[in-house]
N, C-alpha and C positions, 0 to 999 in steps of 0.2 A: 504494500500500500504506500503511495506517496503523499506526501505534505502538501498542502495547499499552497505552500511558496514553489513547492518542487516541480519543475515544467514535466510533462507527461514525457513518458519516454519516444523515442524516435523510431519509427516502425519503416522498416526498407522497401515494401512493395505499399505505402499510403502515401501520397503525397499532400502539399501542405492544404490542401481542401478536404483531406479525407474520403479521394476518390483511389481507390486500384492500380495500382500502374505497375508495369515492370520493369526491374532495377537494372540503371543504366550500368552495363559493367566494361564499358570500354574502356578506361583507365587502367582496368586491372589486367596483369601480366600473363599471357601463355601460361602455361605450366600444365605437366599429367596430375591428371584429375582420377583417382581411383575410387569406385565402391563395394562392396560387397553385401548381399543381402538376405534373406530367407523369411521363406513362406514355408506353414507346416500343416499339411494336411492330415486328417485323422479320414481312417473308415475303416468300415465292416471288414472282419474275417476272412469273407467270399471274396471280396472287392479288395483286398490284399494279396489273398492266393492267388487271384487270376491275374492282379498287377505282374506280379512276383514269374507266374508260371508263363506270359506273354497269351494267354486267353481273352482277354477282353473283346467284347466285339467291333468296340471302334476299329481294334488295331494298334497300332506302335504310341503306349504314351509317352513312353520315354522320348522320343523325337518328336512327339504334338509338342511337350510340353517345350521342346527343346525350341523350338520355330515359334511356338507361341510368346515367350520371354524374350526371344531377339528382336521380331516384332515390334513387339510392346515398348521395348527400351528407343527402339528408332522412333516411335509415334510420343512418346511422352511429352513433348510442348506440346503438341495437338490436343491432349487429354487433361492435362493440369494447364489452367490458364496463364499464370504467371511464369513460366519453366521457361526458360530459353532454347534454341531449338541447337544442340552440339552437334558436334563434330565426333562421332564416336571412332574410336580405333579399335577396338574390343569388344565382344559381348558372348559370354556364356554362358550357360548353363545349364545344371546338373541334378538330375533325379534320383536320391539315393533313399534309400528304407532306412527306418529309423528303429524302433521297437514297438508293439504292439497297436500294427496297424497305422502306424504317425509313417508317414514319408515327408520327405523335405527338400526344397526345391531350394538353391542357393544361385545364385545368381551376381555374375561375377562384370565388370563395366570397367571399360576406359575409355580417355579421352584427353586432348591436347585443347585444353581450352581454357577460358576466362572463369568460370563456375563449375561447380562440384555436377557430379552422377549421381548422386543420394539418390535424386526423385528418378531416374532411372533404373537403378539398380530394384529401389523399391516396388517401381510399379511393374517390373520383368519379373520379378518375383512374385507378385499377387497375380498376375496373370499368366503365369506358368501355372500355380496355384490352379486358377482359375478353369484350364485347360485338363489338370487334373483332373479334377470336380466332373468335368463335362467328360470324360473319356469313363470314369468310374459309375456316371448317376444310375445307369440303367442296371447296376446290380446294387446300389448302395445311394437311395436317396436321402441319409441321413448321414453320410461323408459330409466333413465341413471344413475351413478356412480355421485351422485353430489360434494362428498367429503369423505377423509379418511383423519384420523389424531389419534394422540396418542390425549388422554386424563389426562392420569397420571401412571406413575412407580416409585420403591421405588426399593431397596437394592443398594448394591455396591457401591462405592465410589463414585458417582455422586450424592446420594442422591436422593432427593424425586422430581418430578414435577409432578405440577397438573396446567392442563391448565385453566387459568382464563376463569371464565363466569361460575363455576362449571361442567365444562365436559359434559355430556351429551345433546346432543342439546336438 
């Protein structure tokens, strides 16, 4: 809470009328932009085996999801308003089984630019996620989204985070 002397703090995408805009970042330096990130989907037993065994009837998740989060990471100014539209040099990711039924989709981004891959990385990951979901529903319509979260990014002036617990669940 702030002091009624204390001027409100200064928010980077409002400008001084209190309208939306996105932040001018031409000023700021090139630099690799890295992020990594993770969505964890939960399901049924059936809807595991058949992941696990290559049975599903879509077909290939492991590669939906793979195409789905590369995607996703090139289209993210398009989907989040404010996002800047980069320059990516990297984009992966990875389907791995986790324990009982939890799979987790990680999601790996670069790029030589003015601003961070966070919102890329993130939204490759919920929409690999996403892509999951759709490949599983017809055996398991109560598979769910159980979490998305950044794991760790590095460039630009904010420096480095890496989420404690070592990142990957």
């Amino acid at each position: 809470m702030t002091s009624e002397s204390s001027p409100p703090p200064k928010l980077s995408h409002v400008d001084a009328r209190g309208r939306a805009r996105m932040v001018d970042v031409s000023a700021k330096e090139v630099t690799e932009r890295r992020a990594r990130a993770q969505a964890v989907v939960r399901m049924s037993g059936l809807a595991d085996r058949q992941l696990r065994d290559g049975t599903l009837k879509k077909g290939d998740a492991f590669e939906m999801v793979r195409f789905a989060a590369i995607q996703a990471a090139k289209q993210t100014s398009q989907l989040l308003p404010l996002c800047h539209p980069l320059k990516l040099t990297q984009v992966d990711a990875e389907l791995t089984a986790l324990s009982g039924g939890e799979w987790s989709v990680v999601t790996e981004i670069a790029a030589l630019d003015r601003t961070g891959v966070e919102m890329e990385a993130l939204t490759a990951a919920t929409v690999g996620a996403l892509a999951l979901y759709d490949m599983v529903k017809s055996v398991d319509r109560s598979a769910e989204i159980a979490s998305v979260r950044l794991l760790e990014k590095s460039g630009g002036k904010s420096g480095r985070f890496v989420r404690e617990g070592g990142g990957a669940k």
